[in-house]
Structures are given as structure tokens and as C-alpha cells.
Backbone atoms as SQL, in Angstrom:
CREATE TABLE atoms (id INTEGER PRIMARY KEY, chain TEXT, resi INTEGER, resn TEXT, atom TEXT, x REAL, y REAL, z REAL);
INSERT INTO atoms VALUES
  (1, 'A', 1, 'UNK', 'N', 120.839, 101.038, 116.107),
  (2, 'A', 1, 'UNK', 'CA', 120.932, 102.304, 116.799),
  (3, 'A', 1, 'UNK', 'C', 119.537, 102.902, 117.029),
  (4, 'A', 2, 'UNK', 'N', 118.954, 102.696, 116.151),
  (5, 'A', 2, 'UNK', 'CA', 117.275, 102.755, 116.435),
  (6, 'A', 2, 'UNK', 'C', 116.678, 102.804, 117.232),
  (7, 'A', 3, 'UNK', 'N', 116.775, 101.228, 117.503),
  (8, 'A', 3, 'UNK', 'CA', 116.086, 100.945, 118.338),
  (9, 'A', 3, 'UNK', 'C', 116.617, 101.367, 120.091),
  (10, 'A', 4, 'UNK', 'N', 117.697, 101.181, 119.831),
  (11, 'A', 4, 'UNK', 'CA', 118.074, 101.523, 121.074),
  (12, 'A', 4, 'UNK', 'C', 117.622, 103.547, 121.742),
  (13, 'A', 5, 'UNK', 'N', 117.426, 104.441, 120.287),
  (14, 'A', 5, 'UNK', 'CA', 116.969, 105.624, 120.558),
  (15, 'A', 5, 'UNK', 'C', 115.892, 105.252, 120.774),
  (16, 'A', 6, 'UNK', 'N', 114.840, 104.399, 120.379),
  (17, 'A', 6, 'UNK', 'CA', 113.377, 104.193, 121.141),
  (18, 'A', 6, 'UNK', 'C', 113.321, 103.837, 122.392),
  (19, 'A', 7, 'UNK', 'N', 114.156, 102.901, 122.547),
  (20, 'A', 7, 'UNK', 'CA', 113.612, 102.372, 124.123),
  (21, 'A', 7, 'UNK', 'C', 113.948, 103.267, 125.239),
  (22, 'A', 8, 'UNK', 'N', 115.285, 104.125, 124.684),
  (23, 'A', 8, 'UNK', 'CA', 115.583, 105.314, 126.022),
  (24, 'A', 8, 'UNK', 'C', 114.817, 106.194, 125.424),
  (25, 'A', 9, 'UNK', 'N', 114.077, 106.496, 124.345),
  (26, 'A', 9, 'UNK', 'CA', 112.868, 108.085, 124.459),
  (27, 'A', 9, 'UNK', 'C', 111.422, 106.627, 125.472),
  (28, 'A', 10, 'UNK', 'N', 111.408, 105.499, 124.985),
  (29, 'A', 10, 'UNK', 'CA', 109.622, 105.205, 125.944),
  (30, 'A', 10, 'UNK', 'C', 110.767, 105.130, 127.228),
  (31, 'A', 11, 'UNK', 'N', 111.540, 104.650, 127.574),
  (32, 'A', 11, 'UNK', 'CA', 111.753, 104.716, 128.845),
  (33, 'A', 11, 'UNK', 'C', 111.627, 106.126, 129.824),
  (34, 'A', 12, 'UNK', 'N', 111.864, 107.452, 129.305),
  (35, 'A', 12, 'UNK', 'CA', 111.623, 108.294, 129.411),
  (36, 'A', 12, 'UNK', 'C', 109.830, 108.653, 129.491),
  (37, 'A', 13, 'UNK', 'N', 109.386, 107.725, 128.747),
  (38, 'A', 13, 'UNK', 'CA', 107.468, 108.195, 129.004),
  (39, 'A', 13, 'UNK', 'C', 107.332, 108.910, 127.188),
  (40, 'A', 14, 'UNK', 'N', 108.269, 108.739, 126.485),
  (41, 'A', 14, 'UNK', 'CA', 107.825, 108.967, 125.621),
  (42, 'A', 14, 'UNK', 'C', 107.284, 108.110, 123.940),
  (43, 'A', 15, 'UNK', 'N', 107.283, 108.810, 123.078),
  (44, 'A', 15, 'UNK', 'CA', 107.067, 107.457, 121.686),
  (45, 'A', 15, 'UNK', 'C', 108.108, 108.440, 120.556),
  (46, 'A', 16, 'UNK', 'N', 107.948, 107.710, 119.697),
  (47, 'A', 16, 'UNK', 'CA', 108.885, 107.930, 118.630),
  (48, 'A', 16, 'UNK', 'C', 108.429, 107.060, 117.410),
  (49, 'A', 17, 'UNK', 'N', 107.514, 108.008, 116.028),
  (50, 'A', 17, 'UNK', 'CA', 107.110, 107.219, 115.202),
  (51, 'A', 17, 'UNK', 'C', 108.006, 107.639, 113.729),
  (52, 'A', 18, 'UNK', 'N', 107.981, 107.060, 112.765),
  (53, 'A', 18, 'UNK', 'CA', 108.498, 106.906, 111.585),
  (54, 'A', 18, 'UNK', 'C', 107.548, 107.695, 110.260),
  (55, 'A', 19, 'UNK', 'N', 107.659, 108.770, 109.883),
  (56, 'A', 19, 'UNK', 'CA', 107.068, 108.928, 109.048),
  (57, 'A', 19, 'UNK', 'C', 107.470, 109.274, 107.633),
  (58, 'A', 20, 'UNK', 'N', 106.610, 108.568, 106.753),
  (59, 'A', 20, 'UNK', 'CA', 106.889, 108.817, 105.245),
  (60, 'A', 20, 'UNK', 'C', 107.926, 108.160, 104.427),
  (61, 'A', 21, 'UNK', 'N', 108.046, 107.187, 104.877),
  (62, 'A', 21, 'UNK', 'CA', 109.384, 106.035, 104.990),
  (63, 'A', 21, 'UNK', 'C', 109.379, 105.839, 102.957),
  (64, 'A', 22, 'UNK', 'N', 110.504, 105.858, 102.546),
  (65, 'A', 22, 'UNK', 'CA', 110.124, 105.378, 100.775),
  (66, 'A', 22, 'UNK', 'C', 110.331, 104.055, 101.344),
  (67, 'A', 23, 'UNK', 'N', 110.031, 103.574, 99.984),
  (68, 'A', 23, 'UNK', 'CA', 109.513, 102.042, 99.723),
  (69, 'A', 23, 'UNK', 'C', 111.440, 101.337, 99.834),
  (70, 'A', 24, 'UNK', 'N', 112.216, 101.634, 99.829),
  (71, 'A', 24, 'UNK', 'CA', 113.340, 101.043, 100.224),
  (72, 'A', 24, 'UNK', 'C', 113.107, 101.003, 101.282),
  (73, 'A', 25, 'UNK', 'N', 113.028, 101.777, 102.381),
  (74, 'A', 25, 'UNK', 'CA', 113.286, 101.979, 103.933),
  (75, 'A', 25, 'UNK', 'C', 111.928, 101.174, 104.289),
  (76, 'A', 26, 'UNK', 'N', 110.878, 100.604, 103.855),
  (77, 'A', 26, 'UNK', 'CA', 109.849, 100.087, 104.240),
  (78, 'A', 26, 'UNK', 'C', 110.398, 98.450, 104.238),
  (79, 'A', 27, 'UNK', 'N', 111.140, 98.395, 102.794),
  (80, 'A', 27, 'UNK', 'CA', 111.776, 97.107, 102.846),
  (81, 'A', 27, 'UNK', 'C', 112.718, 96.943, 103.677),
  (82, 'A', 28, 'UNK', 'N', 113.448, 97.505, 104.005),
  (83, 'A', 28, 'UNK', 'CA', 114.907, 97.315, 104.873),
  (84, 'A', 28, 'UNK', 'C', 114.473, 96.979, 106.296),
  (85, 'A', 29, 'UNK', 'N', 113.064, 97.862, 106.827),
  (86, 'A', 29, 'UNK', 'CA', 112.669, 97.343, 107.755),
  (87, 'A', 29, 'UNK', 'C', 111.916, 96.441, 107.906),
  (88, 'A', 30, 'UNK', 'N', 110.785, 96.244, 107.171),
  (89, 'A', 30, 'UNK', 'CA', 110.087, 94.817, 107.119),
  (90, 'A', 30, 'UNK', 'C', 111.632, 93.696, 106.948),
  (91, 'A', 31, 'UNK', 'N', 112.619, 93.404, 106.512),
  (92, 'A', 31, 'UNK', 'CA', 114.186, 92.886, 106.187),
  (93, 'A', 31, 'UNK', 'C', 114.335, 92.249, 107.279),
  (94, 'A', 32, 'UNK', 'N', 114.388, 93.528, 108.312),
  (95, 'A', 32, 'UNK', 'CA', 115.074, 93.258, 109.263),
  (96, 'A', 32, 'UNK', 'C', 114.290, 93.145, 110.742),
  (97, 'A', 33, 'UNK', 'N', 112.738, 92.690, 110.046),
  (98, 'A', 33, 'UNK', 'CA', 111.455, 92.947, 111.258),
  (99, 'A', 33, 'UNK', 'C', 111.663, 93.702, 112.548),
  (100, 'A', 34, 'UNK', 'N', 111.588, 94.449, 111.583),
  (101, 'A', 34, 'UNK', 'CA', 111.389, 96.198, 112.540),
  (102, 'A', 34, 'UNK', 'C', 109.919, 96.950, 112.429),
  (103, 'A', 35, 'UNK', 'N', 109.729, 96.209, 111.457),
  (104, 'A', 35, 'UNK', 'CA', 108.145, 97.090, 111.215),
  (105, 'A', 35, 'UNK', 'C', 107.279, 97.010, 112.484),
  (106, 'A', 36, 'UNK', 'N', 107.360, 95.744, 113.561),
  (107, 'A', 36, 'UNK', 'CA', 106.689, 95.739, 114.697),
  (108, 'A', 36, 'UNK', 'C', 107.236, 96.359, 115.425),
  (109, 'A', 37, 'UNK', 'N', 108.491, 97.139, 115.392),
  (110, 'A', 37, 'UNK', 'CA', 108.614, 97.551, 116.879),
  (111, 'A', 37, 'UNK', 'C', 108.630, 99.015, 116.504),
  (112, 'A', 38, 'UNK', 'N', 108.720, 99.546, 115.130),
  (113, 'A', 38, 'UNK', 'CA', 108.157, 101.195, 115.392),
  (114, 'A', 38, 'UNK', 'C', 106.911, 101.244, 114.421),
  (115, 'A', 39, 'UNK', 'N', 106.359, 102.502, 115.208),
  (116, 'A', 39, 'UNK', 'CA', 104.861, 102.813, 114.068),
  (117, 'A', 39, 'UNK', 'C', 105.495, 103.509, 113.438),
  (118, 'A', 40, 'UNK', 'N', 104.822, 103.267, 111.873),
  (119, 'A', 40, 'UNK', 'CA', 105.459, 104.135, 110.810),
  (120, 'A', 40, 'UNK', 'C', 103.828, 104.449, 110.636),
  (121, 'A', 41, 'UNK', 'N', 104.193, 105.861, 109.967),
  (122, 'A', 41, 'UNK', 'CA', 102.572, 106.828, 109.729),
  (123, 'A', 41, 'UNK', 'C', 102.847, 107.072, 108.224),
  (124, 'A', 42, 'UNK', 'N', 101.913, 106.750, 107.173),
  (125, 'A', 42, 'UNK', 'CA', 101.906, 107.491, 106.021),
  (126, 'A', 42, 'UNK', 'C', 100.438, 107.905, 105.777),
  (127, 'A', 43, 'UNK', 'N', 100.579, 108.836, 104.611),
  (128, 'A', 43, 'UNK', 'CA', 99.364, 109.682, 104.315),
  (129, 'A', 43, 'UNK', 'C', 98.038, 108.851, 104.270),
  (130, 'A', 44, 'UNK', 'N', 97.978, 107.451, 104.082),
  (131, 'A', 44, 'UNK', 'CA', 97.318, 106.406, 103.844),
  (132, 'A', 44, 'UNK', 'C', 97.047, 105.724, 105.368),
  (133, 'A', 45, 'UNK', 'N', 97.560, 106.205, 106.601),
  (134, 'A', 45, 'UNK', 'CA', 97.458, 105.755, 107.989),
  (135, 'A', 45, 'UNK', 'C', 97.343, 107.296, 108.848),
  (136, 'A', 46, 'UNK', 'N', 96.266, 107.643, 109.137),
  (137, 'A', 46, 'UNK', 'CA', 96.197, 109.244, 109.571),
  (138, 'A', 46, 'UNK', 'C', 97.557, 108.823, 111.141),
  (139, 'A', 47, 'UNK', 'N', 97.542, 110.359, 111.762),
  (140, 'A', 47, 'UNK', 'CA', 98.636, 110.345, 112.725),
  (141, 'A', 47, 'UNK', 'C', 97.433, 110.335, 113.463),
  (142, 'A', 48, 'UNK', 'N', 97.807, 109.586, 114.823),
  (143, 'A', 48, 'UNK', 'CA', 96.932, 109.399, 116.177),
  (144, 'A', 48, 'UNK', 'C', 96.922, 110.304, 117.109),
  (145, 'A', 49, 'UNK', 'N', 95.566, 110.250, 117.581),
  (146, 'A', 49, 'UNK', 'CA', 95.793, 111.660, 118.365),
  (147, 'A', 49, 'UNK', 'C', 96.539, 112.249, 119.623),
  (148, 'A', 50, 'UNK', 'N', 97.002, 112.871, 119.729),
  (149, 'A', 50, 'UNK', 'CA', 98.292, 113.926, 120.491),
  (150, 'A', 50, 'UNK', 'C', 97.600, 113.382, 122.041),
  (151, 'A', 51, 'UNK', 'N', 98.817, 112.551, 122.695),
  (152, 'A', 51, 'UNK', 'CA', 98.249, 111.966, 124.057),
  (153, 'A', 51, 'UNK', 'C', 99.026, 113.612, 125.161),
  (154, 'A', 52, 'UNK', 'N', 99.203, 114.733, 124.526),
  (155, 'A', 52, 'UNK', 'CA', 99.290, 115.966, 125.399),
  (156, 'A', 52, 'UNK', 'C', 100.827, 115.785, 125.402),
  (157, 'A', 53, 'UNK', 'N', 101.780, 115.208, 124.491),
  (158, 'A', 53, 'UNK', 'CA', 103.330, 115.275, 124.357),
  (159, 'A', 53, 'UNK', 'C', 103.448, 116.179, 123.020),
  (160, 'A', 54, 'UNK', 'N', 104.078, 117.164, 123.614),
  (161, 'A', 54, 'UNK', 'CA', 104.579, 117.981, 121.906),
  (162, 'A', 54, 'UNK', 'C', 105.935, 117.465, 121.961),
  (163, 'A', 55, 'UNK', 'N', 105.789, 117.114, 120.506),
  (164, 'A', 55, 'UNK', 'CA', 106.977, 116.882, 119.575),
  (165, 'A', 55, 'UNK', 'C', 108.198, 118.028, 120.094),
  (166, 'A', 56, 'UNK', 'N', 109.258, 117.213, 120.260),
  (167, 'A', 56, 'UNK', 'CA', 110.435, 117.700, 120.244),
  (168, 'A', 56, 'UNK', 'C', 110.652, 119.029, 119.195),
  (169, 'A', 57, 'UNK', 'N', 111.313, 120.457, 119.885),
  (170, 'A', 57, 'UNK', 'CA', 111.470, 121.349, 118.706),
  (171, 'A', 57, 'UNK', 'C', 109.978, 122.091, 118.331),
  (172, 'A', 58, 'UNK', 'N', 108.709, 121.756, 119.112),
  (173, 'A', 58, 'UNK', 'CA', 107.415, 122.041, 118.158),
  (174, 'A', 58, 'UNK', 'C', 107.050, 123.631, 118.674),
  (175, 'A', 59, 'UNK', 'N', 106.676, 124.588, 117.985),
  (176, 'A', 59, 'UNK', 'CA', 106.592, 125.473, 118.468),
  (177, 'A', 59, 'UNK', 'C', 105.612, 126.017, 118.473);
């Protein structure tokens, strides 16, 4: 279901990243090699800079 919410938000022009994932959900996706198809951001990977899209909800 995921993935399928990613490809209709980039089909739209947008991205959709993963953050702060625990170490189960890191496994489940490395599991199920998913780790290549979303960026996951943790405190240890800074967030990239804002290509001029605000986050859904951002106020």
C-alpha cells in the first residue's frame, strides 16, 4: 500500500520520505527491499534541503 501512496504523491510532482523508522520497521523493510525505493531520514542522515514543496498540513 506504500508504495503504491508513493508513486501517486511523485506522480503528482511530489516525494514522500520515512522518518525515524525503529529498528523493527528498518528490518521489515530492508525484508522486503524497500529500503531502495523510499528515503528514510534519521537523526544520523540530516533532512535535505526543501526543493520549495511544504509538507502537507505545514503551517
Amino acid at each position: 500500500m506504500m508504495v503504491v501512496k508513493l508513486k501517486t504523491v511523485r506522480d503528482r510532482g511530489g516525494d514522500m520520505k520515512l522518518l525515524h523508522l525503529t529498528s523493527r520497521n528498518q528490518r521489515l523493510l530492508a525484508l522486503m527491499k524497500l529500503m531502495t525505493v523510499f528515503e528514510v531520514l534519521t537523526n544520523s542522515n540530516p533532512e535535505p534541503e526543501s526543493h520549495g514543496h511544504d509538507p502537507v498540513g505545514a503551517v
